[in-house]
C-alpha positions in Angstrom: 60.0 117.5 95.7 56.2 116.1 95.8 57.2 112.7 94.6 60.4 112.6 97.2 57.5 114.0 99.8 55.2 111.0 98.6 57.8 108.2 98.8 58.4 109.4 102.1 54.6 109.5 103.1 54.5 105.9 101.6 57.1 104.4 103.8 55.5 106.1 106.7 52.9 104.9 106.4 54.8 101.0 105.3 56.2 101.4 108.8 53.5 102.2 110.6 51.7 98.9 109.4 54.5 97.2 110.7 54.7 98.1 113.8 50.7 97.5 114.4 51.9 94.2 114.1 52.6 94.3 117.9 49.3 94.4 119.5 48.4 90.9 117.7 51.9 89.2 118.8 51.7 90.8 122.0 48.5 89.6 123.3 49.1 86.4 121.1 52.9 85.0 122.8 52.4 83.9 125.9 55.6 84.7 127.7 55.9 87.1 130.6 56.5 90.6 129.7 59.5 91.8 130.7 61.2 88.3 129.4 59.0 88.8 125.7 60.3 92.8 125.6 63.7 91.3 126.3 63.9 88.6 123.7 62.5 91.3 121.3 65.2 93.5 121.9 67.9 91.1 122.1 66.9 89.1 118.4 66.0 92.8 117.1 69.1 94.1 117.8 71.8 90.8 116.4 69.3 91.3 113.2 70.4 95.3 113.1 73.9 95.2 113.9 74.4 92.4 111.5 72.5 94.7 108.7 75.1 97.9 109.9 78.3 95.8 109.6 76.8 94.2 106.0 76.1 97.9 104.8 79.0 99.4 106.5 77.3 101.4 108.6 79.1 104.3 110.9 78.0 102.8 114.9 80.4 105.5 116.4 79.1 108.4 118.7 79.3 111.4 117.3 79.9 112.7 121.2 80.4 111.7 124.9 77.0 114.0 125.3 74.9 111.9 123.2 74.9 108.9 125.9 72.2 110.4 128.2 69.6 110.6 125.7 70.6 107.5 124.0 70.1 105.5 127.6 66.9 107.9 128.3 65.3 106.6 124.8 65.9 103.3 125.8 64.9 103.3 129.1 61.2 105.1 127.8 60.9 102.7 124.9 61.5 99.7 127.5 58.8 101.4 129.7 56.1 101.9 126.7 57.0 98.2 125.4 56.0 96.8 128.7 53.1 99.1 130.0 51.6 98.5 126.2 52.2 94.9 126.4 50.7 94.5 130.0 47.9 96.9 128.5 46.8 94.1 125.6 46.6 90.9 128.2 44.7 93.0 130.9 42.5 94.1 127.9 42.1 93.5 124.0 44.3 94.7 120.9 41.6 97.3 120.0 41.8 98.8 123.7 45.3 98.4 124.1 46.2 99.7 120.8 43.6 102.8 121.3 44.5 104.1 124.5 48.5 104.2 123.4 47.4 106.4 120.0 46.6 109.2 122.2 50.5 110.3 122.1 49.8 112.7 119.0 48.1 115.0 121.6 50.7 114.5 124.2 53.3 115.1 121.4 51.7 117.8 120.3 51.8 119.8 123.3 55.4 118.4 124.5 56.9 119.3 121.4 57.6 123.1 121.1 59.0 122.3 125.4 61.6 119.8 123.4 62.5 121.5 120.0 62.1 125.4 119.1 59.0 125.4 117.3 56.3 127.4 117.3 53.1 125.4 118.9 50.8 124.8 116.3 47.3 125.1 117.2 45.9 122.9 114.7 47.8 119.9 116.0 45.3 120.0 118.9 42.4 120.3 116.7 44.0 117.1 114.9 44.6 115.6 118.3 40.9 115.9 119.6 39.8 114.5 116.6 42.1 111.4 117.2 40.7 110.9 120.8 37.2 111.7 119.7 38.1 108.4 117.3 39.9 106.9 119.9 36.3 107.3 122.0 34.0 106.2 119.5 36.0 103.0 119.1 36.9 101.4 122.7 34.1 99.4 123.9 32.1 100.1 127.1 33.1 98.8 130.5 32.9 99.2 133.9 35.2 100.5 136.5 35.6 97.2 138.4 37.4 95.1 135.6 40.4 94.9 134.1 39.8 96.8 131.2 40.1 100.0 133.3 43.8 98.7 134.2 44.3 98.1 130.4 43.5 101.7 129.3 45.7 103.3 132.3 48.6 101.4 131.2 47.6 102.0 127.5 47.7 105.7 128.4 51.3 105.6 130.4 53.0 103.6 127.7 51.8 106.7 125.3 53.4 109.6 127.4 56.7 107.2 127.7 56.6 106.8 123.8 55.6 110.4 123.3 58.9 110.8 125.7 61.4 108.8 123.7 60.4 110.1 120.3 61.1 114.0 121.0 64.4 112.7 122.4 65.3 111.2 119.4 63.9 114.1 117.1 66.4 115.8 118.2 69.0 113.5 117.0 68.0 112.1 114.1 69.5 114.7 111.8 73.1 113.3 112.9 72.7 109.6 113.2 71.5 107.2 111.0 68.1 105.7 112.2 69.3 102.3 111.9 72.2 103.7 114.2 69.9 105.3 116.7 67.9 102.0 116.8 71.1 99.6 117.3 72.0 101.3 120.5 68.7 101.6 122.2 68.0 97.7 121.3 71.6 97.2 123.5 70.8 99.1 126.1 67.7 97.9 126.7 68.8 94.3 126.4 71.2 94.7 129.1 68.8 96.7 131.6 66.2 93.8 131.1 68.3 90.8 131.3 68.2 90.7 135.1 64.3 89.8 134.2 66.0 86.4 133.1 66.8 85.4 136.7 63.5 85.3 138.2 60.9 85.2 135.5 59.8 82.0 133.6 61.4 81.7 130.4 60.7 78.4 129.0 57.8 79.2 126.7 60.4 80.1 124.4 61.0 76.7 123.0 57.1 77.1 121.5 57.1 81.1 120.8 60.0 81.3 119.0 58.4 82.2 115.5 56.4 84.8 117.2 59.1 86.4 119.0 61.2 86.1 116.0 58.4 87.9 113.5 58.0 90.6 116.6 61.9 91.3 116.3 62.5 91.3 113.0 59.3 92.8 111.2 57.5 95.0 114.1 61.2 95.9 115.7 64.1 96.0 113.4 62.0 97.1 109.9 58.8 98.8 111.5 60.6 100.7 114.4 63.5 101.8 112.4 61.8 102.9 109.4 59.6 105.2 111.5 62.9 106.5 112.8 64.6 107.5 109.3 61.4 109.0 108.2 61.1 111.6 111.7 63.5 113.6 109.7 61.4 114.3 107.1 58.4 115.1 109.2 57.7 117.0 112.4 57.0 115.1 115.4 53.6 116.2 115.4 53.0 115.0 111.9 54.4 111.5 112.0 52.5 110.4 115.0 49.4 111.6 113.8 49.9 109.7 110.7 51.1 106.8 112.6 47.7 106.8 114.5 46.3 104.5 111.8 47.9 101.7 113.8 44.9 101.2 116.1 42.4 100.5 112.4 45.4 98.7 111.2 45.8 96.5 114.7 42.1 96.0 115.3 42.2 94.6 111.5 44.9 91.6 112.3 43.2 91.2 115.7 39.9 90.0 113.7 42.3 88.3 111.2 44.2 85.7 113.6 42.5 86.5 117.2 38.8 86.4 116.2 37.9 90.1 118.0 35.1 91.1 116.1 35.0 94.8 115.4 31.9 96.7 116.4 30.2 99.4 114.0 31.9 101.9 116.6 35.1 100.6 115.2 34.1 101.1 111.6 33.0 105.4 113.0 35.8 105.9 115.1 38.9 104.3 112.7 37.2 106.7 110.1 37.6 109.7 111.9 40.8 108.6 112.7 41.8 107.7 109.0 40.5 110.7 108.1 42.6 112.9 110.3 45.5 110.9 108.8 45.1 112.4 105.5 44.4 115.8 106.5 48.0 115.9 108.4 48.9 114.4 105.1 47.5 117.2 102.7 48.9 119.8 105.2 52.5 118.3 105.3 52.5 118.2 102.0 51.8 121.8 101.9 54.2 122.8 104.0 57.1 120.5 101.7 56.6 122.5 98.9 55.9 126.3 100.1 
């Protein structure tokens, strides 16, 4: 049980370094939003459903019911892709990436509303700590510039992602992640293409490695790793283990964008990290009680 409980910690955690991948390639590909999220979905999902028909793997609904949330957890993840993209180009990756990671709060007090659970008080504790990271990290600014905008949109794109992932929680235990992430990808590739029609589209002749890294590494591995693994965590635990992205973000932003972090980033991404591994102790706990 503790090494299954580990391996699943691990590829948590494997995921969640993925998908920080997107604050870099989002502020890096310059291609308008709504056409990048689109491209992203489309590429993302030919890469999944070719994996599903290689491994055989069942695409059929289990039931005419589970439509509704299927199209709701599309439609949200649509919405956080775009608010969170729009977020890194009126800001920086750090900001962008910041203001999103305060979902384990709103999780946290969604959660026992969505699945019957007993609210956890401690998962508030965990949460402040995460914003008091979260605060120690962004940079100063003023209310006349665009950062402001890039923190709003930062925080709507984390109550639509806090919004699509208790709608999958409870679905998970039936369908295979992979699955669950197949039919979202479709569904949102059809509500953006209209996007297609008015929008510029012809920087993807030169973005094309970007978008194609984005799809295949941040989308179809990141994203649907983090799904298979929600069954083996609450909701509550996996985002505030996922809330690492931010160090692991601002890290690739100084990498291949040049943002230098500040000592406030080296304070506040310790606090977060450390957070992180309390989660971890207590999940672990709780695994093998």
């Amino acid at each position: 049980m503790k090494n299954s409980h580990f391996k699943h910690l691990l590829e948590l955690t494997l995921a969640t370094c993925f998908i920080s991948t997107s604050g870099v390639l989002g502020k890096y590909i310059d291609m308008p939003t709504e056409v990048l999220v689109w491209w992203r979905s489309a590429l993302a999902f030919i890469i999944l459903f070719a994996y599903c028909r290689y491994k055989t793997i069942d695409l059929k609904l289990h039931s005419k019911k589970d439509r509704l949330p299927f199209i709701l957890s599309a439609f949200f993840m649509g919405a956080h892709w775009i608010s969170y993209f729009y977020a890194l180009k009126l800001s920086n990756v750090a900001l962008g990436m910041l203001s999103l990671y305060t979902f384990p709060v709103i999780i946290a007090l969604l959660e026992p509303l969505f699945i019957k659970i007993k609210f956890d008080p401690i998962h508030i504790v965990l949460g402040i700590l995460v914003l008091l990271g979260i605060y120690i990290l962004a940079p100063d600014f003023n209310l006349e510039n665009s950062n402001v905008k890039g923190v709003f949109l930062g925080l709507l794109s984390a109550v639509f992602y806090a919004l699509r992932i208790l709608i999958l929680k409870q679905h998970v235990a039936k369908y295979n992640g992979t699955t669950l992430m197949v039919y979202q990808l479709l569904i949102l590739t059809v509500l953006l293409a209209p996007f297609l029609f008015f929008k510029d589209t012809s920087s993807i002749k030169t973005e094309y490695p970007y978008v194609l890294i984005l799809a295949l590494l941040t989308t179809a591995i990141g994203h649907t790793l983090f799904i298979k693994k929600l069954k083996y965590f609450s909701v509550s635990t996996a985002s505030i283990i996922s809330s690492t992205q931010p160090v692991f973000g601002i890290i690739l932003a100084y990498i291949f964008l040049n943002e230098i972090p500040t000592f406030n980033t080296y304070i506040g991404g310790s606090l977060i990290i450390a957070t992180v591994i309390i989660e971890s102790v207590r999940s672990k706990k709780k695994k093998t009680d």
